[in-house]
C-alpha positions as MATLAB code, in Angstrom:
seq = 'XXXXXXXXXXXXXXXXXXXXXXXXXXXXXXXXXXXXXXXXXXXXXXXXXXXXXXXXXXXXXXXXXXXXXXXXXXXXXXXXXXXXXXXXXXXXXXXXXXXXXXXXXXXXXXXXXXXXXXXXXXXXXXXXXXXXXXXXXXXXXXXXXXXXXXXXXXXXXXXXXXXXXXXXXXXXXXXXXXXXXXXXXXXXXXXXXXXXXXXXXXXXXXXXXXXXXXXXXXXXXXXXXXXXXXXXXXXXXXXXXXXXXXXXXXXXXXXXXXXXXXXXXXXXXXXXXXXXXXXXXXXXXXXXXXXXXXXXXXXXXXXXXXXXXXXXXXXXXXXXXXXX';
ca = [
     164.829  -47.685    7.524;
     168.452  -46.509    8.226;
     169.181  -43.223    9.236;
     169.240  -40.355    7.161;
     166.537  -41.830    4.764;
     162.773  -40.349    4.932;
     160.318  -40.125    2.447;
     159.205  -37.531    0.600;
     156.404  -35.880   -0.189;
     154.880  -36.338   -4.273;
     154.007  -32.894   -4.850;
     151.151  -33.881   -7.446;
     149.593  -36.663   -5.470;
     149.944  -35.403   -1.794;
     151.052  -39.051   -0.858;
     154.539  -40.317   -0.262;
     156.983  -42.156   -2.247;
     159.399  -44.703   -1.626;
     163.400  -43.659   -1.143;
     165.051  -44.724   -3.743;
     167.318  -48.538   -2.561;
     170.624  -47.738   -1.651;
     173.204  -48.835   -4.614;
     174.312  -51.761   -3.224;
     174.694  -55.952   -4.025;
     171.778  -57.999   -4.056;
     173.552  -60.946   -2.482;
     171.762  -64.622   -2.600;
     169.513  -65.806   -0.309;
     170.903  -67.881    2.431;
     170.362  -71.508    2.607;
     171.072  -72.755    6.312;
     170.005  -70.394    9.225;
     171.169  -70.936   12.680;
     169.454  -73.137   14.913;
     170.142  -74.559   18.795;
     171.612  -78.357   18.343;
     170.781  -81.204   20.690;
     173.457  -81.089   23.124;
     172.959  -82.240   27.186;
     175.279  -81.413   30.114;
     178.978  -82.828   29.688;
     179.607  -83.813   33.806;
     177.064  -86.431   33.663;
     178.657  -87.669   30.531;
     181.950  -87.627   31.503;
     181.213  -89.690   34.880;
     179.923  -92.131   32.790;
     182.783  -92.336   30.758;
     185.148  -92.437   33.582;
     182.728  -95.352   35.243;
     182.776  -97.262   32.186;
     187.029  -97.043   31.420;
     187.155  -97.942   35.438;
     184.553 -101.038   35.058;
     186.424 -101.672   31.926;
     190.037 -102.246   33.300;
     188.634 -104.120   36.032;
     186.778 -106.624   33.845;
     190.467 -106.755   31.865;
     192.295 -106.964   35.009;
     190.176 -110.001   36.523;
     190.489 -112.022   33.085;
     194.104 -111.637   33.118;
     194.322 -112.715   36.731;
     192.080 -115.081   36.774;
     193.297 -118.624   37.074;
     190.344 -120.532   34.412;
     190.473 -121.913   31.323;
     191.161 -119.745   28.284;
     187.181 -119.285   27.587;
     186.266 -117.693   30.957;
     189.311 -115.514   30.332;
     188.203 -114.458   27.570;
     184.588 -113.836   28.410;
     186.157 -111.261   30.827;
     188.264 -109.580   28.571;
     186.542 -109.387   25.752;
     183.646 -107.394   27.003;
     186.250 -105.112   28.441;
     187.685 -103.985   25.801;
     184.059 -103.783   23.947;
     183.137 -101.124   27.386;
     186.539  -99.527   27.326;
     186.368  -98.405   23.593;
     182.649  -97.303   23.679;
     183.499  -95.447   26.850;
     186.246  -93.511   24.837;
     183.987  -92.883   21.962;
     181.483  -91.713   23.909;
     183.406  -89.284   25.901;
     184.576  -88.009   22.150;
     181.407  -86.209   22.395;
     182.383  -84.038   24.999;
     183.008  -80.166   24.013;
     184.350  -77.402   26.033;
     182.789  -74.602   25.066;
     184.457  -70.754   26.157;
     182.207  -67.453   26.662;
     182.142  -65.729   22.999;
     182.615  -68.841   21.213;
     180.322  -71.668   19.572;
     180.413  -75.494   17.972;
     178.735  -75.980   14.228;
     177.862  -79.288   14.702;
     177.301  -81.477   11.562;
     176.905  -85.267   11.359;
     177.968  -86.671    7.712;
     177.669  -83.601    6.301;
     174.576  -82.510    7.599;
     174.107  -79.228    9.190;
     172.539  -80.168   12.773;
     172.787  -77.031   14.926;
     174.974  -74.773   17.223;
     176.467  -74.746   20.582;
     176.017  -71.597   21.847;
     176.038  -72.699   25.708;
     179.200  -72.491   27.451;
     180.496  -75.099   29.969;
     180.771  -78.373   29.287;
     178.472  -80.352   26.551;
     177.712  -83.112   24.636;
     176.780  -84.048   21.670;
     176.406  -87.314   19.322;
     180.167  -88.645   19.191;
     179.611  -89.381   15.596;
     179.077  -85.664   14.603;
     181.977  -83.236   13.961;
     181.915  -79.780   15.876;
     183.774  -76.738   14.362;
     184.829  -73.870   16.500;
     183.409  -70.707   15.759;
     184.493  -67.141   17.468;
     181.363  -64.824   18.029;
     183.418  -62.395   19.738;
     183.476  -58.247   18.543;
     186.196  -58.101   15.917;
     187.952  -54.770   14.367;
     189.000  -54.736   10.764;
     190.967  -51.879    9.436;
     191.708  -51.653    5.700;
     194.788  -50.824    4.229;
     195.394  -47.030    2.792;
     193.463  -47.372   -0.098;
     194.148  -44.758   -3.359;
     190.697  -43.911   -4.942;
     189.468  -41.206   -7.225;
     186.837  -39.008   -5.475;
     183.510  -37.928   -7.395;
     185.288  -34.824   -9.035;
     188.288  -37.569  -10.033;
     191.250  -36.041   -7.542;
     193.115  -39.108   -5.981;
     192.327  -39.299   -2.488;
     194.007  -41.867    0.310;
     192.208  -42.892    2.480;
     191.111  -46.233    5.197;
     188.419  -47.492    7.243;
     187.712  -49.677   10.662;
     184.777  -51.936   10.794;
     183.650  -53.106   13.734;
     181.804  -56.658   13.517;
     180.775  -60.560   14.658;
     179.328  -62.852   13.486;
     175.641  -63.481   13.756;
     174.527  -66.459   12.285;
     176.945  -69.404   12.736;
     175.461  -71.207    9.961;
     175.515  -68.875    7.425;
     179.197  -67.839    8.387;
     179.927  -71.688    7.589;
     178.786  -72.995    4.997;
     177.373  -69.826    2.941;
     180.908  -68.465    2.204;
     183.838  -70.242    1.520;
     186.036  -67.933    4.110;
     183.949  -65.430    6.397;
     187.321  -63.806    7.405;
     188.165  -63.243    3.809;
     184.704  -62.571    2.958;
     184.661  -59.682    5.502;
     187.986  -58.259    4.365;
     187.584  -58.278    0.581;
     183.784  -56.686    1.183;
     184.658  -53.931    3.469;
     187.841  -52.825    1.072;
     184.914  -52.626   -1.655;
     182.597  -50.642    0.112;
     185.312  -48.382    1.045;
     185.849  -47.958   -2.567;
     182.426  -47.623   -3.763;
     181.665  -44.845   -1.071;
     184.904  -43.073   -2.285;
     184.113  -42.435   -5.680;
     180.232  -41.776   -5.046;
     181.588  -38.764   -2.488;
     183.978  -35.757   -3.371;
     186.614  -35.446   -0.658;
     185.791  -31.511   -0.695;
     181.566  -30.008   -2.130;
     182.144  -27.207   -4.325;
     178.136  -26.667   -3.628;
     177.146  -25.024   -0.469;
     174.384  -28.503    0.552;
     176.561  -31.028   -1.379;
     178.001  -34.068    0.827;
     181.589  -34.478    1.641;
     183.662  -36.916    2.678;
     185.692  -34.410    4.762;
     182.635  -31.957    5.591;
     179.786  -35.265    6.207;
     181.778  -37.675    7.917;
     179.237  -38.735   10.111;
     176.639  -39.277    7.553;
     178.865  -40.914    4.831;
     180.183  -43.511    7.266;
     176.574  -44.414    8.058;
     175.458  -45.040    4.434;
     178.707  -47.318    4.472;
     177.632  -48.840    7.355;
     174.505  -49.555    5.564;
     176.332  -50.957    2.707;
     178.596  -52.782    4.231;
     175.286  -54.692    5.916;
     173.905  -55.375    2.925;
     177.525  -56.753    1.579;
     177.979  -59.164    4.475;
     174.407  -60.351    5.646;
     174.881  -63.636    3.493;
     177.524  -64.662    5.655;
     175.813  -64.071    8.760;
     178.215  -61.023   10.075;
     176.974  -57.967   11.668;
     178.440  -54.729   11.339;
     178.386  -52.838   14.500;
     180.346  -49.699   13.526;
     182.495  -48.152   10.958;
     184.787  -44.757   10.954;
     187.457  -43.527    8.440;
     190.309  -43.535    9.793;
     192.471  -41.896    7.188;
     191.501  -39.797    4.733;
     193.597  -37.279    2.832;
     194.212  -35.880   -0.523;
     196.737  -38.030   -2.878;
     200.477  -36.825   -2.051;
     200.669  -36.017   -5.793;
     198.276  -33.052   -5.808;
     198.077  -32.267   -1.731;
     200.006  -29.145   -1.944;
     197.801  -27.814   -4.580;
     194.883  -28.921   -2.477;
     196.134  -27.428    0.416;
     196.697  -23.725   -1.380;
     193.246  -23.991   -2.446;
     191.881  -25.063    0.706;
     193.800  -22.246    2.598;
     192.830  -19.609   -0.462;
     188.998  -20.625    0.692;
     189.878  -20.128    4.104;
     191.462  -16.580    3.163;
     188.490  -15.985    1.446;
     186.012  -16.579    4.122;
     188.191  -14.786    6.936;
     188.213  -11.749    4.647;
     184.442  -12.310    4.082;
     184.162  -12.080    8.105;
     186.013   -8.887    8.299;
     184.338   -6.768    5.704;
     180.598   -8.254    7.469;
     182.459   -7.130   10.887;
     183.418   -3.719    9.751;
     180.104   -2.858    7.781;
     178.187   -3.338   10.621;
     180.670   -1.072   13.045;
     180.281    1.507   10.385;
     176.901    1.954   10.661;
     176.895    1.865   14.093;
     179.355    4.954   14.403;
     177.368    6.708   12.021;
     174.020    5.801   13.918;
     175.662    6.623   17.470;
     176.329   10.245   15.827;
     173.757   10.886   14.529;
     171.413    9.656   17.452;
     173.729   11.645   19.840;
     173.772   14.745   17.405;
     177.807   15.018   18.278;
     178.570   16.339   14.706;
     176.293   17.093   11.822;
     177.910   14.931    8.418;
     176.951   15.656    4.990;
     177.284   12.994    2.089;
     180.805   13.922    1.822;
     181.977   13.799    5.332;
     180.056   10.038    5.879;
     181.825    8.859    2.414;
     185.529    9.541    3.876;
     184.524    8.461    7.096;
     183.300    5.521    5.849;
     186.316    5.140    4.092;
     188.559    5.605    6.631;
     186.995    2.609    9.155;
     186.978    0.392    6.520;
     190.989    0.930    5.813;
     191.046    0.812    9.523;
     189.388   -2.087   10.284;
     190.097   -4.347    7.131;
     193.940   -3.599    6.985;
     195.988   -6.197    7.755;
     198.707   -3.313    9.256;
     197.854   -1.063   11.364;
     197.214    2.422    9.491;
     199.283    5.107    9.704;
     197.382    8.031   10.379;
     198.115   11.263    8.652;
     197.023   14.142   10.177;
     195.236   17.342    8.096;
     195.859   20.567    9.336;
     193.319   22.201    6.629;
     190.191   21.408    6.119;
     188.717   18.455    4.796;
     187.826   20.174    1.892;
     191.174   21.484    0.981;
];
């Protein structure tokens, strides 16, 4: 189950219920899964391909030296040429294969394994071997322009980290895995970006800006589920751009700094509350100065002009009483 998914609790039956499927494709099942061809070591093979081209120009060599009639000559030659050409095609079969890459080998069409060892191998000369990279790959989209949940035009761009998995499937179940990989992760980018607002007007609500973390996992999950017919495996994605629309930044930016205003000036008057009441606990604990109603009310007033000011006060000084 990924991350971020539990179940939860039916209140009228006490049991538990099943999360509700991500929204994603239901992509076909594959048809060829990856299995280990038939392959042996290559340096045995290719000594007995160099033995037979050597045995073969010598057999070639003696019938054109030899000094017979045109039969014998022949008798050497010809089998000669016969063990020089199925020397060459059998060394055909030999493959080089490199750390991080494989061979999809298929004879007439037929899918009949992978090479997944490295070193030299070989195989049946008749079959052909495509070269397949299983190394980690990045893919970063473009800046893509979306509408967000609450419809503002957003820009924003993703990296997906990935390899392929399944040689087979990566083959013959799409007609381009490259492509494939590309057009499915632009998508999924999409498809997150409109599910998401780029800013939650609710306090809980997810966020592309605020829940980074968890919306790049569900679009990790997605993006899974987009490519598994191919036989790629997503190891990681991250936004790596994500803004509001240049159109309609400046009024997103007022609001966003109005919010912060907001909750700065939210801060203060918490701040300055509580100071208040502890001056007007410390005196009266301390008995410095008895205050009636009056005296706490313009005190109280006072501290809070003070404190929540964004000048510093000018204090005027009273040279009556506070009650004239």
């Amino acid at each position: 189950m990924p991350k971020g998914q539990n179940d939860k609790t039916d209140a009228t039956t006490g049991g538990t219920t099943t999360p509700a499927a991500p929204d994603v494709p239901e992509m076909p099942a594959p048809r060829v899964r990856e299995f280990t061809a038939h392959s042996i070591g290559g340096g045995l093979a290719l000594l007995l391909g160099l033995g037979g081209l050597l045995a073969a120009g010598g057999l070639i060599a003696g019938g054109a030296v030899a000094a017979a009639a045109a039969g014998v000559k022949a008798s050497l030659i010809v089998p000669g040429v016969v063990v020089a050409l199925s020397s060459l095609l059998a060394m055909s079969g030999l493959n080089m294969v490199a750390p991080g890459e494989a061979r999809v080998v298929q004879l007439f069409g037929r899918y009949r394994g992978t090479i997944r060892e490295d070193g030299l191998r070989w195989v049946n000369p008749f079959t052909s071997r495509t070269k397949i990279s299983t190394r980690v790959r990045n893919h970063e989209t473009a800046v893509l322009k979306v509408n967000d949940a609450y419809g503002n035009p957003i820009e924003l761009a993703a990296v997906v980290v990935w390899r392929v998995e399944d040689t087979a499937q990566a083959t013959f179940e799409v007609d381009d895995f490259l492509e494939f990989v590309s057009t499915q992760t632009e998508a999924a980018v999409r498809h997150i970006a409109i599910e998401y607002p780029y800013d939650a007007h609710d306090e809980g609500g997810l966020s592309l800006r605020g829940n980074a973390e968890e919306i790049t996992e569900k679009l990790a999950v997605e993006l899974h589920a987009r490519v598994e017919a191919a036989g790629v495996q997503i190891i990681e994605s991250r936004f790596t751009h994500l803004a509001y629309a240049p159109e309609i930044a400046s009024a997103m930016l007022q609001r966003q700094q109005a919010g912060a205003v907001v909750a700065a000036r939210r801060q203060i008057v918490d701040g300055a509350v509580g100071m208040v009441e502890a001056a007007l606990a410390r005196i009266s604990e301390q008995d410095i100065v008895e205050l009636d109603e009056e005296r706490k009310a313009a005190m109280v007033s006072n501290l809070m002009v003070v404190l929540c000011g964004d000048r510093a006060p000018q204090p005027v000084l009273n040279t009556g009483t506070l009650y004239q």
